[in-house]
N, C-alpha and C positions, 0 to 999 in steps of 0.2 A: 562400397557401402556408404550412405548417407550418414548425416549428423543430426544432432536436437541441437537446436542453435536458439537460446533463451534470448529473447529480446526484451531490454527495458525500452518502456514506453515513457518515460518522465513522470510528472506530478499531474498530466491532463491536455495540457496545448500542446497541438501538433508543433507547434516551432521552439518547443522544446526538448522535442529528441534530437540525438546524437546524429549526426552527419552518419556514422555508421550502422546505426541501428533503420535509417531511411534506407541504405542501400541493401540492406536486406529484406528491408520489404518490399520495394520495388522490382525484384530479382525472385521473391518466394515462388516455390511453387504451389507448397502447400503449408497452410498455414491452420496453428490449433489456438484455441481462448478459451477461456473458460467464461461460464455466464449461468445467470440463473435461468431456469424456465422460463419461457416466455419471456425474457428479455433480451434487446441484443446483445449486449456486455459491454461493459466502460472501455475494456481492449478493443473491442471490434471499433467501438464509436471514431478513438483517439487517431486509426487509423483509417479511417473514410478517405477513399481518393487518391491511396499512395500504394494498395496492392494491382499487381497486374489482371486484367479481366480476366483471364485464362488461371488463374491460382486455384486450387481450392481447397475447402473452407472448411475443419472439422471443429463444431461448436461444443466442447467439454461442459456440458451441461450438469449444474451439483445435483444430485439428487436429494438432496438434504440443505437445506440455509438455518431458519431460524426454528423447524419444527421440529427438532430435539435438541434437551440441552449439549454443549457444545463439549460439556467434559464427562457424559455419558458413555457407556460403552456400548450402546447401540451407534450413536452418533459415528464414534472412532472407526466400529467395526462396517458402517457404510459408506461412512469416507474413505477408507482403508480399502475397500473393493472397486470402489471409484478411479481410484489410482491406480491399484494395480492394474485393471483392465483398461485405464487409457493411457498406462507405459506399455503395455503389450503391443495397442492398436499401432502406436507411432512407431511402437519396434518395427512392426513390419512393414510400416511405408517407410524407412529410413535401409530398407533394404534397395533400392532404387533412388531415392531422393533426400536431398536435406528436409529437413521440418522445421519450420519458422515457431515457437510457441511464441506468444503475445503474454507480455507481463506488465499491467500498469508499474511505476514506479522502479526500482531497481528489483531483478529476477531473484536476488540470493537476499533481501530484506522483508521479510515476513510476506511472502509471497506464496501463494498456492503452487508458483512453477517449482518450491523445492521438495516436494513431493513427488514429482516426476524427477528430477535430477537423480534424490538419492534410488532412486528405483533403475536409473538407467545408465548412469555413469561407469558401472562395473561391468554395462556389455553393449555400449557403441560409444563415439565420443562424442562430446556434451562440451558445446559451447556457450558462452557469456555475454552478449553486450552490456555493458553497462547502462542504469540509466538514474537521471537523475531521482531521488527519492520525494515522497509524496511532503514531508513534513520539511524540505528545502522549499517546494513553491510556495508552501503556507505562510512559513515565515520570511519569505521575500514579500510575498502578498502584506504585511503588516511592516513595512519598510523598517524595521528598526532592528539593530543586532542582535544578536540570540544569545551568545555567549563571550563572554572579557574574559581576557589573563587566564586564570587558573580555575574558572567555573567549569565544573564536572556536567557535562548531559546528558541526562536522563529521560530513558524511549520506556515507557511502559503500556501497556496495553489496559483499557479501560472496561475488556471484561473481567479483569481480576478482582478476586473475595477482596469486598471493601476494607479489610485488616493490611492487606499485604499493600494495596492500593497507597492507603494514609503512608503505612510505612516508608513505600518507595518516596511516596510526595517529601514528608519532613527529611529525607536526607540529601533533594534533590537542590543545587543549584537553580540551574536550567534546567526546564521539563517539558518531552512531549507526548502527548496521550493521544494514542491510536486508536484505531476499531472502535472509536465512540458511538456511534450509533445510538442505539434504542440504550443505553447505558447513560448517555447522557446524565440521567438526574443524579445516577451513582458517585458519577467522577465530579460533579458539582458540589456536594455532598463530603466528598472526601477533601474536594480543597478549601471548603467550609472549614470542617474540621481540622486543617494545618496552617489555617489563615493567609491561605494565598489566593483565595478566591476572587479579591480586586485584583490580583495584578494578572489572572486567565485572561487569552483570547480566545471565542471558536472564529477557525474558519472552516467554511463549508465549498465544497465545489474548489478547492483550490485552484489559480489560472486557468478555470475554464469559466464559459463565458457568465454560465451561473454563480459564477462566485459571492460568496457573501462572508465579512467579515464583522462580528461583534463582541465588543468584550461579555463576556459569559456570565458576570454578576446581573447584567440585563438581559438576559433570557429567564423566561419561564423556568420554574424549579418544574414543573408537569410537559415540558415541549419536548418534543424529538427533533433529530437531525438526521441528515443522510448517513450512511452506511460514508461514504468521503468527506468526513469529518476529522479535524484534527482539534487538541485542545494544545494550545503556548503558555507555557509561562517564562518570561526569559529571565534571563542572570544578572548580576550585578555584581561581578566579580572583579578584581584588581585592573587598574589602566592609570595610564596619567591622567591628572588630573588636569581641565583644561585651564590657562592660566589668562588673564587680562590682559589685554591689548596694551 
């Protein structure tokens, strides 16, 4: 019997996946991603030129993105079926072959592939690449350290009720804000209101070749940004101090 074998794909550049995580692509046979309709998917793209011709291809296509709210129980209960019928599907190609799934960023960090894991880890085995996470290339992208000494880092997501949001910001050293997206003005908004809104980055596209990086007090309060967005704010926590020559 075959495996699910979770590949991370890094933060976007193909040279920065794992040594490990390439020789499983170059070896798949079949490989699954998820993507929206009518698109190719960020996984498919990251991997252009490193599957074998003869692999093939099953595209996890959501049936749902932005057109219902996301903490809905219509929403839940069609994601919810989504899943379950495409751990079924790979169950039974894993009866013959491993299955390669494709996961930007690391598979077990807020990742669509854990949705399939918890679904299929109790009846085939399920394996892991590691891969580097989306908000490391960010903050490589903006060269400067993230967090000193004793600064606490905090990963929040930027679809959360603007209450909980603030909350998390004022207790946050370091802070990273994900799924920014179409939220954008929200998560600006909230670090308005904890007065850390000078010291935000966004970048967008991280190491890939669109990448764009701006401090966020200069973006439009009315702009969007991609769905591969991250917001930084970094720490300023305990270090020596550097001393005079």
């Amino acid at each position: 019997m075959g495996r699910i074998i979770g590949v991370g794909l890094g933060p976007g550049a193909a040279d920065l996946m794992t040594v490990r995580a390439r020789e499983w692509l170059m070896r798949a046979r079949h490989v699954a991603y998820f993507r929206k309709r009518g698109h190719p998917g960020q996984a498919r793209r990251i991997v252009q030129g490193l599957l074998a011709p003869t692999a093939v291809e099953h595209a996890m296509e959501y049936p749902v993105t932005t057109e219902l709210r996301f903490d809905s129980v219509a929403y839940n209960d069609v994601l919810a079926r989504f899943y379950d019928e495409w751990a079924a599907r790979l169950l039974a190609l894993t009866a013959h072959d491993d299955v390669v799934v494709l996961c930007e960023g690391d598979p077990l960090f807020y990742g669509s592939f854990m949705h399939l894991h918890v679904r299929l880890s109790h009846r085939v085995a399920v394996e892991v690449v590691p891969g580097l996470p989306g908000m490391v290339g960010c903050w490589a992208a903006l060269g400067m350290p993230m967090t000193w000494g004793d600064d606490v880092l905090t990963v929040v997501l930027g679809t959360l009720p603007p209450d909980r949001l603030v909350a998390h910001m004022q207790a946050a050293d370091a802070l990273v804000v994900m799924k920014v997206g179409r939220h954008l003005a929200q998560v600006r908004r909230a670090l308005d209101r904890v007065g850390r809104l000078d010291q935000a980055w966004l970048v967008e596209f991280g190491t890939m070749p669109q990448q764009r990086v701006r401090r966020l007090a200069d973006v439009g309060p009315d702009e969007r940004c991609p769905y591969f967005s991250l917001v930084l704010v970094h720490g300023h926590g305990r270090r020596p101090q550097e001393r005079g020559a």
